[in-house]
TIKOLTI-920552 format. One record per atom (N, C-alpha, C, O): residue in one letter; z, x, y. Coordinates in pm, whole numbers, plus 50000, padded with zeros to 5 digits. Layout:
aZXY...
//
This chain:
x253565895447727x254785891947656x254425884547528x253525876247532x254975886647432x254425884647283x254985873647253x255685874747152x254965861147310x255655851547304x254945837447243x253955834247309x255155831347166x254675822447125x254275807747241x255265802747295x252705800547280x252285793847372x253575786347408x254405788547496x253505777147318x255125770847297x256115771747360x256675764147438x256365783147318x257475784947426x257575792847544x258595794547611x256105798847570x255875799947694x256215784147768x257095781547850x255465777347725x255525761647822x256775754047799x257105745747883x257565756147686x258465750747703x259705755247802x260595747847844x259505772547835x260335777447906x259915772948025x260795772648110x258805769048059x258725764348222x259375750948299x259515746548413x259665747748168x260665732048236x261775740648261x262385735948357x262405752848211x263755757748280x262765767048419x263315774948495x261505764248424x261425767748563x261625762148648x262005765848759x261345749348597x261055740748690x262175731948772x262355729048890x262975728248617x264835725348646x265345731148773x265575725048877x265535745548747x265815754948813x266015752448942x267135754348988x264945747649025x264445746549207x265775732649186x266675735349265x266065721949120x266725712649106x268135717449152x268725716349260x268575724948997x270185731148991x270145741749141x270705736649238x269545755249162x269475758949295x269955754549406x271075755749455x268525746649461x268245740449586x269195728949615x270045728449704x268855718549511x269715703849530x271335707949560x272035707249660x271655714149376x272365714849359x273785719849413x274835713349417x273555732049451x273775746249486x273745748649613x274345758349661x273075740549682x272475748549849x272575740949920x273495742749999x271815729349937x271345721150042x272075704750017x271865694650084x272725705949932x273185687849903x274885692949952x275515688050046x275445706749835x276785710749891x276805711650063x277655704650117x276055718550137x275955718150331x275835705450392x276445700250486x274805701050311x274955684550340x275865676350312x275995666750387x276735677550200x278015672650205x279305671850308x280055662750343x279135689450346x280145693650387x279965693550544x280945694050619x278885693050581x278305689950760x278225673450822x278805666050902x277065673550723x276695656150780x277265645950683x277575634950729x277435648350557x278175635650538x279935636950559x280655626950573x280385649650559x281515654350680x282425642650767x283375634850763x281025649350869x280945640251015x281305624850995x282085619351073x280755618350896x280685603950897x282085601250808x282235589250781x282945608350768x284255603750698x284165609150523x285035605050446x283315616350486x283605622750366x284395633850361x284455643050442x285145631850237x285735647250278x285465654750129x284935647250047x285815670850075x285495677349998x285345671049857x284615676149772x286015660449837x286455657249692x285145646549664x284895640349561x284385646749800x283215630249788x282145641649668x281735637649559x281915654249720x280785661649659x281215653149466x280765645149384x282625664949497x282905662149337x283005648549208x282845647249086x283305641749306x283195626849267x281915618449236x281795610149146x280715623349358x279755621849282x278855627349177x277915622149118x279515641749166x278945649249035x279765643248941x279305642348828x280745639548959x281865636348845x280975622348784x280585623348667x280635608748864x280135599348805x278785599448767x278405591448682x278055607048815x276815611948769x277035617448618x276695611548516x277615628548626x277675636148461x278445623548368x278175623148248x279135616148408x279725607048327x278385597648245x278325597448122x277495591248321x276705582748330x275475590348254x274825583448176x275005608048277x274465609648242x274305613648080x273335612248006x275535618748057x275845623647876x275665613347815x275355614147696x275865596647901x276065588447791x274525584347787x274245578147684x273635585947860x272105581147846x271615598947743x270955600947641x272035604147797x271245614247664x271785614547547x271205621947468x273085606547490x273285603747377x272825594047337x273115591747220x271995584147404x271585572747340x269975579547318x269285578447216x269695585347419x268175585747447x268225598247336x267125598047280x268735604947303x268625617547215x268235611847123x267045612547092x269375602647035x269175591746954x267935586646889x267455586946776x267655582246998x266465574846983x264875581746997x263875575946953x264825596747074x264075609147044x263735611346926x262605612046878x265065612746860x264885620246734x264105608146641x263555612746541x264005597746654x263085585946553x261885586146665x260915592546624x261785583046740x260445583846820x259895594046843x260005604946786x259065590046953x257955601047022x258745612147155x258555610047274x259425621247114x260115626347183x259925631647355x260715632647450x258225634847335x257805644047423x257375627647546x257235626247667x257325621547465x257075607947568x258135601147639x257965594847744x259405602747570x260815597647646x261215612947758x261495609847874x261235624047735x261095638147788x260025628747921x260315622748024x259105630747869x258075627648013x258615616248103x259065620448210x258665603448086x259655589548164x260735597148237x260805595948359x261685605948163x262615609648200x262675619348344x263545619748430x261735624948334x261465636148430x260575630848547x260465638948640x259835617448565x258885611948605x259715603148706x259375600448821x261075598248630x262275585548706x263005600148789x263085599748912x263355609048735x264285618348805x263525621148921x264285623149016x261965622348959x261345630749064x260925617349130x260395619549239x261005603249096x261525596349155x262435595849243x262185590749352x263765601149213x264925600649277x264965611449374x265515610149483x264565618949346x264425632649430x263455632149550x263545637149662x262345623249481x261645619749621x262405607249748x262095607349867x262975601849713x263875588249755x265115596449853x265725592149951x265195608949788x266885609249856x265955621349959x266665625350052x264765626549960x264305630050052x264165623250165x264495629650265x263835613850181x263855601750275x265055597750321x265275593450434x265845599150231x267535594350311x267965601850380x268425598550489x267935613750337x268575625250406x268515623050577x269395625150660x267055617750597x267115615650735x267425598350794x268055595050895x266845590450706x266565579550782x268275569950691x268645559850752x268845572550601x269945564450544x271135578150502x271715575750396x271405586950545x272245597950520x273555587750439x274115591750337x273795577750488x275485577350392x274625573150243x275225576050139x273055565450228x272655562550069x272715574350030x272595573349908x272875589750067x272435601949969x273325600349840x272975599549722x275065599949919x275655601249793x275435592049678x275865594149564x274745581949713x274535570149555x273485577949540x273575588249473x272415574249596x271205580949529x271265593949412x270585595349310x272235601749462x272535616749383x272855610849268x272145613249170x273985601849257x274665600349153x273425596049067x273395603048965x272385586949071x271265581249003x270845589948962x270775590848839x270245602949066x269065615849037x269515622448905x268905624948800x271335625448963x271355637448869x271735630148744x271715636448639x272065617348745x272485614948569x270965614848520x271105614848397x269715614948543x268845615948490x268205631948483x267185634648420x268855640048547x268115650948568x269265656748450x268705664548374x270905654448415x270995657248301x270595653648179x270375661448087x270485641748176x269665634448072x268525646248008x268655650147892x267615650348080x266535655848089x266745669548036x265915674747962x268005676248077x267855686348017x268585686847875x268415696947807x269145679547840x269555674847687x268725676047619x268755684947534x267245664347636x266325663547617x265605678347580x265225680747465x265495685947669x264505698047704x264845710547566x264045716947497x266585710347568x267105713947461x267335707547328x268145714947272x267095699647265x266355698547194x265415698947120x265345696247000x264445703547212x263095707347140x263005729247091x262175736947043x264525730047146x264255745547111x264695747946914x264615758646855x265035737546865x265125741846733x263445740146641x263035745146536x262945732946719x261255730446651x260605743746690x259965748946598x260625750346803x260235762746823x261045775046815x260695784246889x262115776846733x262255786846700x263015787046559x262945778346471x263615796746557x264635799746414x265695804146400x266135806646512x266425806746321x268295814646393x267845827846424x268685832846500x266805836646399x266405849446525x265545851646604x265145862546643x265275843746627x264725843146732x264995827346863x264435824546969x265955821446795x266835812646891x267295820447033x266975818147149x267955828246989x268515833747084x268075840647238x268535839847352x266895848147171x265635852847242x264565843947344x263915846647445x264715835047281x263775825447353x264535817847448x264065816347561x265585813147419x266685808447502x266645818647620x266215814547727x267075832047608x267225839747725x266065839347791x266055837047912x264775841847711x263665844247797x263495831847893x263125833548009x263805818547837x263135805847933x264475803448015x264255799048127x265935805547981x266765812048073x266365815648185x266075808448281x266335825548178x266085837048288x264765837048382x264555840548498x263725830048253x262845826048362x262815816048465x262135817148567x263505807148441x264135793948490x264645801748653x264555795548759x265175816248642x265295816848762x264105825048887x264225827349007x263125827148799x261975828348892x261835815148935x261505814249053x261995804248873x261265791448922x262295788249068x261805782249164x263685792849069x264555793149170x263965799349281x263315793649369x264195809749274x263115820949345x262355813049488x262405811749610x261655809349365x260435808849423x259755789049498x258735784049545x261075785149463x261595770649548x262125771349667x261945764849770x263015782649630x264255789349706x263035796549886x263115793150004x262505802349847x261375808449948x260555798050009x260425798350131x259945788149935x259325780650025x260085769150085x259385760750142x261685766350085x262805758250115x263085768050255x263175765050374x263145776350210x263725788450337x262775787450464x263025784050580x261335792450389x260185789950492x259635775350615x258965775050718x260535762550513x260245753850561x261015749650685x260455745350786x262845751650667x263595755750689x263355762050840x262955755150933x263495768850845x262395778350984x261545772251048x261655771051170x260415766650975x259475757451071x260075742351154x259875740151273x260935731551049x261235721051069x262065720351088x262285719651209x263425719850985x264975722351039x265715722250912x265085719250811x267185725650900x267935729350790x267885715950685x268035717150563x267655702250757x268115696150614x266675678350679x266695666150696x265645691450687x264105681150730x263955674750564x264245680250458x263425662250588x263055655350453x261875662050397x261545658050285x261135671550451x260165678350411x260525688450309x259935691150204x261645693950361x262165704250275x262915699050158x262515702850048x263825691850161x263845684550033x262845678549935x263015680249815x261805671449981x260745668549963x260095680149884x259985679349761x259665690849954x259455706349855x260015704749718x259275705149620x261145703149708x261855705149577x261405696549460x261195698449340x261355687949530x260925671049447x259485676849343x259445678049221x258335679749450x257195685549437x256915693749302x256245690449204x257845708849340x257865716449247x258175712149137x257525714049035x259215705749144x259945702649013x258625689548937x258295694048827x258205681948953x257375675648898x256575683548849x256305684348729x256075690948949x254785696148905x254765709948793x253875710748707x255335715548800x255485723748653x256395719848571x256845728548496x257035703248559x257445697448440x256265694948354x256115697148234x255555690548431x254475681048367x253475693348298x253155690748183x253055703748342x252605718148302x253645722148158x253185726848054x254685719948175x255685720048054x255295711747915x255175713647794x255155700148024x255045689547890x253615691847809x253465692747687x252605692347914x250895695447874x251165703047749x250865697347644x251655714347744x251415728347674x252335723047544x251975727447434x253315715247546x253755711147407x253515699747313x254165695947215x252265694447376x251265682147302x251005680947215x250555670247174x251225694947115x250375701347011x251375701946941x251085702046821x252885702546972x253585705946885x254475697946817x254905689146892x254965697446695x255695686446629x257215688946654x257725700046635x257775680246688x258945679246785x259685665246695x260725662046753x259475658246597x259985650646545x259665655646392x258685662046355x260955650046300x261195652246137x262165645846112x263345644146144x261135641746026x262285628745925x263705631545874x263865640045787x264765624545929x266175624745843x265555626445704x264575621245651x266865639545641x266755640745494x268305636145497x269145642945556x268605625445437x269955617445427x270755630045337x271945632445354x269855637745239x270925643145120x271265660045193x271885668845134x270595661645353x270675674545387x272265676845427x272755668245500x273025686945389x274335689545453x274275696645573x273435704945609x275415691645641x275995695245722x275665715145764x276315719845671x275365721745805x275305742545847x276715739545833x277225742445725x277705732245956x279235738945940x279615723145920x278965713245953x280955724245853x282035711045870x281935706346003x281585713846094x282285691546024x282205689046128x283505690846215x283545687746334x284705696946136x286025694346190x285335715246282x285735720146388x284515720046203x284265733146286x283275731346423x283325737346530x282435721746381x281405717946484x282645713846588x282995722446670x283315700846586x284115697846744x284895706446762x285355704746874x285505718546697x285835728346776x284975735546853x285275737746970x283635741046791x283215748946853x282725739347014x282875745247121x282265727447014x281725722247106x283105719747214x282935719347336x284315718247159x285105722247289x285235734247321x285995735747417x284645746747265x285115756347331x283935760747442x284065766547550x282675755547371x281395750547459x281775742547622x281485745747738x282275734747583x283265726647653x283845729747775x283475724947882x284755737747758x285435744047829x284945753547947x285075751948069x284125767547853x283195776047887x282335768148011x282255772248127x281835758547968x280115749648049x280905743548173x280475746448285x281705737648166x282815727648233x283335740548390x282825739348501x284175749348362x284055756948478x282605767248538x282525769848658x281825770948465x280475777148553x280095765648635x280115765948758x279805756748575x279105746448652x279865740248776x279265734848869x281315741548770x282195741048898x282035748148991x282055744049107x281775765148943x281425776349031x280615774149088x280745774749210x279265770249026x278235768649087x278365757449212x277965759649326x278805748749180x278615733549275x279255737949397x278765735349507x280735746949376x281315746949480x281005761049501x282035764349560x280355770649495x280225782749573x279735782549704x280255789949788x278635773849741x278435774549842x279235767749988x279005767850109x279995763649922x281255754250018x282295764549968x283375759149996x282545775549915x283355781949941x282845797150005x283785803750049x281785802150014x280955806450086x280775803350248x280625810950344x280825791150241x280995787650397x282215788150478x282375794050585x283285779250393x284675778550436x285515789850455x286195793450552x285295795350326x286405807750311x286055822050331x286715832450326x284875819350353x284475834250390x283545836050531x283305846150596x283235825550546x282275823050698x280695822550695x279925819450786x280525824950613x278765829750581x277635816950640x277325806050592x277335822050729x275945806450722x275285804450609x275225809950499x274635791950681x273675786450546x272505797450499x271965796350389x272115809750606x271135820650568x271535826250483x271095824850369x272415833450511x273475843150400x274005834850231x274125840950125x274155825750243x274595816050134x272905818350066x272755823749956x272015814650129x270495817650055x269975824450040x268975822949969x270295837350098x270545851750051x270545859049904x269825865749830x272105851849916x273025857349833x272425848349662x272235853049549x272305835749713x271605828949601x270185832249563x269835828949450x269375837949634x268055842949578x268085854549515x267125858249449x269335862649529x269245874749461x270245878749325x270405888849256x270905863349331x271135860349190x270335858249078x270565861048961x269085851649143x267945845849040x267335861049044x267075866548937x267145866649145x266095881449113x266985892248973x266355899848899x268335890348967x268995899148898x268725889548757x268035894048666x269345875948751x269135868548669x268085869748530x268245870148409x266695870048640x265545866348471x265895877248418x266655875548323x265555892748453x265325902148369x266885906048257x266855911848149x268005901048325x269155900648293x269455891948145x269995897748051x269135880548139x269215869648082x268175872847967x268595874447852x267145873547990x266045881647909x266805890347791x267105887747675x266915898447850x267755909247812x268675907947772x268765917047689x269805900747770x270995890047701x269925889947545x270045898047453x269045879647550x268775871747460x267945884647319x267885883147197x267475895147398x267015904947290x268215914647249x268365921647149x268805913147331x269675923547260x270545915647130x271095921747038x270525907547138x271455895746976x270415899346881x270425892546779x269585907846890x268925910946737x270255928446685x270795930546577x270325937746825x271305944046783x272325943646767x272975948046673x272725936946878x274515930346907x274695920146841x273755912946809x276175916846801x276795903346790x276555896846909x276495903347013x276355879346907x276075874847016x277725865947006x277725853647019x278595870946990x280195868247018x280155877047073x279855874447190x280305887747055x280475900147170x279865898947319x280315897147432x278695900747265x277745895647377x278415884847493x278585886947613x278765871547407x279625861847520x280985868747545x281535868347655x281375873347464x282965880447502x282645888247670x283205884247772x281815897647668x281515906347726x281215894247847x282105894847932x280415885747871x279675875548006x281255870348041x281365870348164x282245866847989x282965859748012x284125874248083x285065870748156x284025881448068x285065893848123x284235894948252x284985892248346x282785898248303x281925898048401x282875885748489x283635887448585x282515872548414x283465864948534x284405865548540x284835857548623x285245871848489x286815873348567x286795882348643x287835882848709x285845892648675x285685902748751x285185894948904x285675896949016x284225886848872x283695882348959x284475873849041x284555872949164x285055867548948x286955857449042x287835858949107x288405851349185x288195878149056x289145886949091x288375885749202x288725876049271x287385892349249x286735897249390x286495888049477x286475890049599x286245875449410x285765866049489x287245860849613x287315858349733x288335861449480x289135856549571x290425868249688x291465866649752x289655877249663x290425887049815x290195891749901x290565902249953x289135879449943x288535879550069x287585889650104x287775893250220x286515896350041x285665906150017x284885908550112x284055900550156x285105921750161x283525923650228x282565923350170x282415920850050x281335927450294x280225924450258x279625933950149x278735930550070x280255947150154x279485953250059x280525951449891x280145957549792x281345945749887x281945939249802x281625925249725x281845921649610x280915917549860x280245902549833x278725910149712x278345907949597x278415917249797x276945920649716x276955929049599x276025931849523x278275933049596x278855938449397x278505924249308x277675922649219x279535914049371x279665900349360x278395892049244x278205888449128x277795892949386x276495887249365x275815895549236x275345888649146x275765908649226x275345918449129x275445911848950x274735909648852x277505910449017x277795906648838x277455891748815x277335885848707x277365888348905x276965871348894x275565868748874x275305856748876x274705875648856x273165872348832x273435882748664x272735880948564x274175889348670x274585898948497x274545885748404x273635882848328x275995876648431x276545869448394x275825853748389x275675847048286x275495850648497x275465837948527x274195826148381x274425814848338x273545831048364x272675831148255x273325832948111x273955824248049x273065845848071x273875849147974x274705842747906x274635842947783x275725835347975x276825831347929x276455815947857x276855813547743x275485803647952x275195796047915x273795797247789x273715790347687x272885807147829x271805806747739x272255807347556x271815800747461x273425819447564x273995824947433x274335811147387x273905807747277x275025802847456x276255788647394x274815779547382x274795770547298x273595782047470x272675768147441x271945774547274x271895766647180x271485787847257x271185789647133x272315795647004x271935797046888x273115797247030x274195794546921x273805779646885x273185777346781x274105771446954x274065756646869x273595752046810x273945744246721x272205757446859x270725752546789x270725757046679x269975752246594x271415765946656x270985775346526x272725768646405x273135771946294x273075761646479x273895751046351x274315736546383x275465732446399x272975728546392x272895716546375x271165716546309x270395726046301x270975703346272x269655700746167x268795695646277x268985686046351x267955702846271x266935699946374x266115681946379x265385677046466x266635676046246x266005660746231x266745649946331x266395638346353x268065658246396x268735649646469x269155660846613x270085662246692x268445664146597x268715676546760x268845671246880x269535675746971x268035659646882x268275647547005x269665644347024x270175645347136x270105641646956x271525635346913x272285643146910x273355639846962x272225655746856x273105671646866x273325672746996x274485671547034x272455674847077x272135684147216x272615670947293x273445674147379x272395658447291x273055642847328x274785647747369x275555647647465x274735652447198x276775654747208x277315666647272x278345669147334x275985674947227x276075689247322x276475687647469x277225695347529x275795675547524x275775677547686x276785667147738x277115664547854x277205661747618x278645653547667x279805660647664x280725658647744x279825670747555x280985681047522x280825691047656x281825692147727x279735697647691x279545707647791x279365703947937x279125712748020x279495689847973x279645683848110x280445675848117x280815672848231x281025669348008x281855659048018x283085658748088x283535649148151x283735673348068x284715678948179x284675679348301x285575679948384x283225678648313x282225684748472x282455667548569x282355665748690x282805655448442x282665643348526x284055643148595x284135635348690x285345651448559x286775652748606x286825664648699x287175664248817x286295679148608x286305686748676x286815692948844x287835697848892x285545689648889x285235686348983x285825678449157x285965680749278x286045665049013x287045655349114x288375667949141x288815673049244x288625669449028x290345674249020x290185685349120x290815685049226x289155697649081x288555710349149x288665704349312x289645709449367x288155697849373x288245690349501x289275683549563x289315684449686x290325675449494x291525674849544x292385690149567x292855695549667x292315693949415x293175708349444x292575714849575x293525717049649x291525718349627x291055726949704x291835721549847x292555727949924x291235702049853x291485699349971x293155704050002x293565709950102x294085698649866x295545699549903x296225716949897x297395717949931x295845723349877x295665736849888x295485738550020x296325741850103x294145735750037x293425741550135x292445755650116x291895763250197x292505755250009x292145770949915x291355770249843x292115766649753x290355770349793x289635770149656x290575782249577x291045776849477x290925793649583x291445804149540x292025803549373x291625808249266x293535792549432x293765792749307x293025785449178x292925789749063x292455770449243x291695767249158x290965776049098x291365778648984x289885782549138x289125792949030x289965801348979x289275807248895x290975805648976x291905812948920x292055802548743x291945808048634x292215793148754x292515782448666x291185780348576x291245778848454x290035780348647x288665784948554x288595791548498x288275788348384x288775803848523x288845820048428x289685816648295x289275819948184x290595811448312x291425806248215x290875798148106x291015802247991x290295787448130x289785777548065x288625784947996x288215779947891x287985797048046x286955805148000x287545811547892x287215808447777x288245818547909x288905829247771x289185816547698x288485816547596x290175801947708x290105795147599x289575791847479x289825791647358x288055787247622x286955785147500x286705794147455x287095793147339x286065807347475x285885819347402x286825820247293x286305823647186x288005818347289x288575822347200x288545813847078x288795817646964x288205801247117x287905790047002x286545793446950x286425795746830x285465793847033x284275799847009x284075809346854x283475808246747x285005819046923x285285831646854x285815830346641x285395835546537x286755821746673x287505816046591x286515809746501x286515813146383x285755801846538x284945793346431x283795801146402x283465803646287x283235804846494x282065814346436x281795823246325x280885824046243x283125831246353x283235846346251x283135843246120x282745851446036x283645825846080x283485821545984x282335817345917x282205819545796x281485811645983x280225802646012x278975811245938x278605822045983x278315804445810x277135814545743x275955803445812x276005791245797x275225808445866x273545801445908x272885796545777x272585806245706x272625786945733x271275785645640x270205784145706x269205790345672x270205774445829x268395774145923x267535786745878x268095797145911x266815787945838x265805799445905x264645795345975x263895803646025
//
């Protein structure tokens, strides 16, 4: 693959992320929510609440820490950052068995640093690339991000089998991986210059009254996937019956459709408009919403799953390199800072709200019905500011 070292290694921190958003995220913290901390008096809305104060806590440390990236040594606050997070990840391995009600604080700690981190991570994609090849590289470390799933995902499963569904060992796994090809991430970009001096007299790529549009429509867009994600597997369980096998199933063969998918997203924006391109990811999930919610068989679930590894990538990679390619790379810390407050900041309400509705429902149904929505929004704001928008970066 003709890819520059660079961003070979820089794409491996979205490998490495990856086993995080997955496993933690996605799999084994949602069952654990919904089983054992259950049992002890939580109910659906505890998941959301602690993603909700986590993402709150975390946008506001990567806007400071972005900040302060962009004048310092970037790749050294990046490293602390990822070093305290696998901290936390190792800690709530241990709870899981011996302090189960500390998980939910602990999470809230992990993940405001594990967003932090990826603020951080994005950031450094305007030093390695350019407005054409932004796009490309984004998909490729995208998509690769979900081999790194993969392949967390398999030895979680394997462990799983030997010890038991929610052994501190197997959490523990995750912790592991994820350190260990961060730090392989960081090695490989030692070499590269990741900091540049404010030019006070440089203007603005777009107005800024176009920038906070586009970042709410970012906004919007980032704000429901990331709901999907948190709660699929608690709606996977509830509403459709599936064990925890089938739920890991279905999630490993999102990531197998995913890289080459996402990949492929990101080369094709040399032929395609990459508005179209998102137009097109964002119709995939309403397809995927429609089906999800009429109670689908199995050979209907695995269409499902099909358009959701199409989509699931795609949609975020396009919105993470659009951005890059109109803000000034001397303050990208600070861009990608506001980036991940605009694109989670919803995620700190989200969630909560997503979790009452479900509990008082009793349905997830209509709620995701109400996502799809908020999707065409942003798209359409997206849409709106762009068409206008001339690139100077090269």
């Amino acid at each position: 693959m003709s890819l520059p070292k660079n961003v070979w290694r820089w794409a491996f921190y979205d490998f490495a992320n990856s086993s995080y958003v997955l496993i933690f995220q996605a799999f084994l913290l949602p069952a654990f929510f919904s089983t054992i901390l259950f049992s002890k008096g939580y109910s659906l809305s505890a998941w959301g609440i602690a993603n909700g104060i986590s993402t709150a806590i975390g946008i506001l440390l990567a806007i400071m820490l972005g900040k302060y990236a962009d004048k310092y040594n970037r790749l050294k606050i990046f490293k602390w950052i990822i070093l305290t997070c696998f901290t936390g990840m190792a800690t709530m391995s241990l709870f899981v068995e011996v302090f189960s009600n500390g998980v939910f604080y602990l999470f809230i700690f992990t993940n405001c640093l594990f967003i932090t981190s990826l603020s951080l991570s994005d950031s450094i994609l305007p030093y390695i690339s350019d407005k054409k090849s932004a796009y490309e590289y984004s998909g490729f470390a995208w998509g690769f991000g979900y081999l790194g799933g993969i392949a967390s995902l398999i030895v979680v499963v394997i462990l799983q089998k030997i010890f038991s569904e929610y052994s501190p060992i197997v959490f523990f796994s995750v912790a592991i991986f994820y350190l260990c090809f961060s730090l392989y991430a960081l090695n490989g970009l030692k070499d590269t210059e990741l900091n540049e001096p404010k030019n006070e007299n440089k203007k603005d790529i777009i107005p800024k009254k176009q920038k906070i549009s586009l970042l709410i429509g970012y906004w919007l867009i980032s704000e429901s996937i990331t709901v999907i994600i948190l709660f699929f597997s608690i709606f996977a369980a509830k509403e459709l019956g599936f064990s925890t096998f089938k739920i890991g199933v279905s999630l490993l063969l999102v990531q197998l459709i995913g890289f080459p998918a996402t990949w492929l997203g990101g080369k094709l924006t040399k032929r395609f408009n990459n508005i179209s391109l998102l137009g097109l990811s964002i119709l995939l999930w309403g397809v995927v919403i429609a089906l999800m919610i009429t109670n689908p068989s199995l050979i209907t679930f695995a269409f499902i799953v099909f358009l959701t590894g199409l989509t699931i990538g795609n949609s975020q990679s396009i919105i993470r390199a659009q951005y890059s390619t109109v803000i000034n790379k001397s303050e990208s810390g600070y861009q990608f800072g506001i980036y991940a407050f605009i694109s989670q900041a919803a995620t700190s309400i989200g969630p909560i709200f997503y979790g009452i509705a479900s509990d008082s429902l009793g349905s997830q149904k209509v709620p995701m019905i109400f996502l799809f929505v908020l999707m065409i929004i942003g798209f359409i704001i997206i849409r709106k500011v762009m068409k206008n928008v001339k690139l100077e970066r090269t």
